[in-house]
C-alpha positions in Angstrom: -6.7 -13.8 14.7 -9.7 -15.5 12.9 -11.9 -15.0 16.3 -11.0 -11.1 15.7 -12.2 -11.1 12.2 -15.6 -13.1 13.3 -15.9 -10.4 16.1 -15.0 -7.3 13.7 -18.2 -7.1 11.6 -20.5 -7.7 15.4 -18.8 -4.6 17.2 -20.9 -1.7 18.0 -20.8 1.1 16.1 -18.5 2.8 19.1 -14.7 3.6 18.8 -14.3 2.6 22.2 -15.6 -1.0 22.1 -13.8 -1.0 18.9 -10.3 -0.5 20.5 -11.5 -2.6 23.6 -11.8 -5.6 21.2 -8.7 -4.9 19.5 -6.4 -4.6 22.5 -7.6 -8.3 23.6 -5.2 -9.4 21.2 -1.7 -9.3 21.2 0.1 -7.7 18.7 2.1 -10.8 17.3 -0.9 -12.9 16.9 -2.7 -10.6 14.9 -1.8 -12.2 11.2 -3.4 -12.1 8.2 -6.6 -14.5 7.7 -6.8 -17.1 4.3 -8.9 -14.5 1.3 -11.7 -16.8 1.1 -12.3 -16.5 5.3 -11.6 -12.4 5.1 -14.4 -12.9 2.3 -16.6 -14.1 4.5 -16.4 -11.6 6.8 -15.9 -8.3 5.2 -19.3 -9.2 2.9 -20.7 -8.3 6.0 -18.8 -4.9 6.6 -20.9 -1.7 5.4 -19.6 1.9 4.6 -20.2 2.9 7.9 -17.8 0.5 9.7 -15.5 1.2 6.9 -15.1 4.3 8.0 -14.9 3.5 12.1 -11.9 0.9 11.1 -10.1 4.1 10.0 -10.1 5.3 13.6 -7.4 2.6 14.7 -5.2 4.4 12.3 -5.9 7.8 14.0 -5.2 6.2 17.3 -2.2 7.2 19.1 -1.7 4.0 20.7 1.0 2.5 18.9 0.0 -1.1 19.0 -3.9 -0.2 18.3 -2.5 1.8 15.2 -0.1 -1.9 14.4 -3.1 -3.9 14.6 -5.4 -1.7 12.5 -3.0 -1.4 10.1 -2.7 -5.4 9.8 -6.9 -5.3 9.3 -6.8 -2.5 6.3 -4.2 -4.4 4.5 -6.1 -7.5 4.8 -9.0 -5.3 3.5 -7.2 -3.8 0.8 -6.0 -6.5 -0.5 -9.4 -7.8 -1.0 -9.9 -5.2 -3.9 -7.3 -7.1 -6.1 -8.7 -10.7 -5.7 -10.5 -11.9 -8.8 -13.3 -12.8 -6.8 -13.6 -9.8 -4.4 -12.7 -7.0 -6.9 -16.4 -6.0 -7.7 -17.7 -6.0 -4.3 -15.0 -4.6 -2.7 -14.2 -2.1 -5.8 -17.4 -0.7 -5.1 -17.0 -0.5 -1.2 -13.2 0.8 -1.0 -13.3 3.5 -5.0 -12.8 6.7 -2.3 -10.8 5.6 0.2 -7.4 7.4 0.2 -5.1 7.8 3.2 -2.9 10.5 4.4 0.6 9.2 3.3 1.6 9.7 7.0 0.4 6.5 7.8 2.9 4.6 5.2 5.7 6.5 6.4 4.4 5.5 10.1 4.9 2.2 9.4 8.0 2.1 7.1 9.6 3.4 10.2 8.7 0.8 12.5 11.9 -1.0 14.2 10.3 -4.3 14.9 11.9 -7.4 13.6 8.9 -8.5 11.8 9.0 -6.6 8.5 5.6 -7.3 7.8 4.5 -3.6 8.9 7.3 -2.2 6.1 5.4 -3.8 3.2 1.9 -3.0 5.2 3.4 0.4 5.0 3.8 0.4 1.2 0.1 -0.9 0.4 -1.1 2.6 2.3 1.4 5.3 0.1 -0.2 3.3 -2.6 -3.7 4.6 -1.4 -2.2 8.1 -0.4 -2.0 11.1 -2.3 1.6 10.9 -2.3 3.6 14.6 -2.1 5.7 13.7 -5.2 6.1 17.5 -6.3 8.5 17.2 -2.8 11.9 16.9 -3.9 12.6 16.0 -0.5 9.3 13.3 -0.6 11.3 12.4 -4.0 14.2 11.1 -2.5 12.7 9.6 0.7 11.0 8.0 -2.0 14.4 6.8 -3.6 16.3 6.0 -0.6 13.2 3.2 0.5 13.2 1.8 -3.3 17.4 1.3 -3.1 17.1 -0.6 0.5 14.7 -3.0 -0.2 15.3 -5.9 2.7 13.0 -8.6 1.0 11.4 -10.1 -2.2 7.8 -9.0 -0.6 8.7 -6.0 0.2 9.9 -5.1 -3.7 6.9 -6.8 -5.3 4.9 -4.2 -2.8 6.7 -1.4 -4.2 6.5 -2.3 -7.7 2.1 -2.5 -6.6 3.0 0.8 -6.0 4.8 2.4 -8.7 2.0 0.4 -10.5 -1.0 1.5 -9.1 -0.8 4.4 -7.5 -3.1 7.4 -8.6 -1.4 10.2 -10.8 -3.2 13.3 -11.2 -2.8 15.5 -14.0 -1.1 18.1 -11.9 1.2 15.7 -10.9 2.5 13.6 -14.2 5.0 15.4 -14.7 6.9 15.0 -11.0 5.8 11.2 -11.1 8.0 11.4 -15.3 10.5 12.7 -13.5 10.8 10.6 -10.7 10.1 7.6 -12.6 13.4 8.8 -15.5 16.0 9.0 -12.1 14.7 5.3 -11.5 15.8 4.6 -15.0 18.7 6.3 -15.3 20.7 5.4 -13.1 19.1 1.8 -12.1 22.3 0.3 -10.3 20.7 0.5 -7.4 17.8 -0.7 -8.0 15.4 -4.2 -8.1 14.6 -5.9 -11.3 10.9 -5.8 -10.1 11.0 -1.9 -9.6 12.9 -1.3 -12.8 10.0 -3.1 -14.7 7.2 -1.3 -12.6 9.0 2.0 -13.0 9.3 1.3 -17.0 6.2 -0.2 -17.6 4.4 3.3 -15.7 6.7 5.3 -17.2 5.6 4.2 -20.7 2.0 4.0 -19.9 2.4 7.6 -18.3 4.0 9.1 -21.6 2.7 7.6 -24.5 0.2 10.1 -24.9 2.9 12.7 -25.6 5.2 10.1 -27.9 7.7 9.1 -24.8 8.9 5.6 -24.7 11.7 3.8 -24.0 14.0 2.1 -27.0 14.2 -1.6 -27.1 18.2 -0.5 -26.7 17.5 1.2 -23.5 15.3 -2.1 -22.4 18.5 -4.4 -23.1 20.9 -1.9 -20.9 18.4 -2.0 -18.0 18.4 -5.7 -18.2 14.7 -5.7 -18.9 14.4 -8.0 -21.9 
């Protein structure tokens, strides 16, 4: 995997030797590199091949689209690294993704869960369809069946840090209260994500949660 990051920012500017490079690899040995080597290599990355690596998540070929998606997470994650986040702040402030490509990957059967949680880190960067009440509880039924510690800390990034419009803080209130009223089913990391937004959200407008409420959610 390190040899494909060294090759990534020398490919060029073609889709096809693009996905010739990446189908070198197998799928399984494509991992994600240590920060400090990614940082190393994606100094070197302008806008323009920020934009071809969003062709392996248009291609159709199932492993291409795996191993893409692998790349952009690394990538992504760069933006919240204390010593990446003005560089790559600056390179990645208007990327957003169709949310299809989350729900792509939140599907996949594979054993290796790493693609659910890869999943999760694009929705964050999507313009999610929360005014769906059908989106809403797709949304719900992936928060209650959680299969891993990693994979809830990934959803609390995104309750977190996902963008909320204007038009749309009122559907993320209300998705966020059915989260907190009811929280059975829920994670003790999503519960505080969801109550910590949810109070951020709404204190403009004088909504907040009661230090009572806090002690029945088990949040203090």
């Amino acid at each position: 995997m390190f040899i494909l990051f060294l090759k990534l920012p020398n490919y060029s500017d073609s889709q096809d030797n693009l996905f010739k490079l990446i189908s070198k690899f197998p799928i399984f040995t494509v991992r994600l590199s240590p920060s400090l080597s990614l940082y190393n290599i994606f100094t070197r990355l302008s806008q323009n091949k920020i934009t071809l690596l969003n062709s392996l998540l248009e291609n159709n070929d199932r492993e291409i689209f795996l191993k893409g998606s692998i790349i952009w997470k690394a990538v992504l994650d760069l933006k919240f690294i204390d010593f990446t986040k003005r560089l790559f702040s600056k390179l990645l402030k208007d990327i957003v993704f169709t949310p299809d490509i989350g729900k792509r990957l939140l599907q996949e059967q594979e054993e290796d869960s790493q693609f659910h949680t890869i999943g999760i880190t694009f929705l964050t960067y999507s313009d999610y369809p929360i005014e769906n009440t059908q989106e809403q509880k797709q949304l719900l039924d992936w928060l209650k069946n959680v299969d891993s510690e990693t994979e809830e800390k990934e959803w609390g990034k995104f309750i977190k840090n996902s963008v909320i419009s204007d038009e749309k803080q009122s559907h993320w209130s209300t998705f966020l209260e059915k989260i907190l009223s009811d929280p059975k089913p829920f994670g003790h990391l999503i519960l505080n994500a969801a109550m910590e937004r949810y109070q951020s959200s709404n204190n403009a407008m004088g909504i907040t949660i009661s230090e009572e409420e806090e002690k029945t959610l088990d949040l203090v």
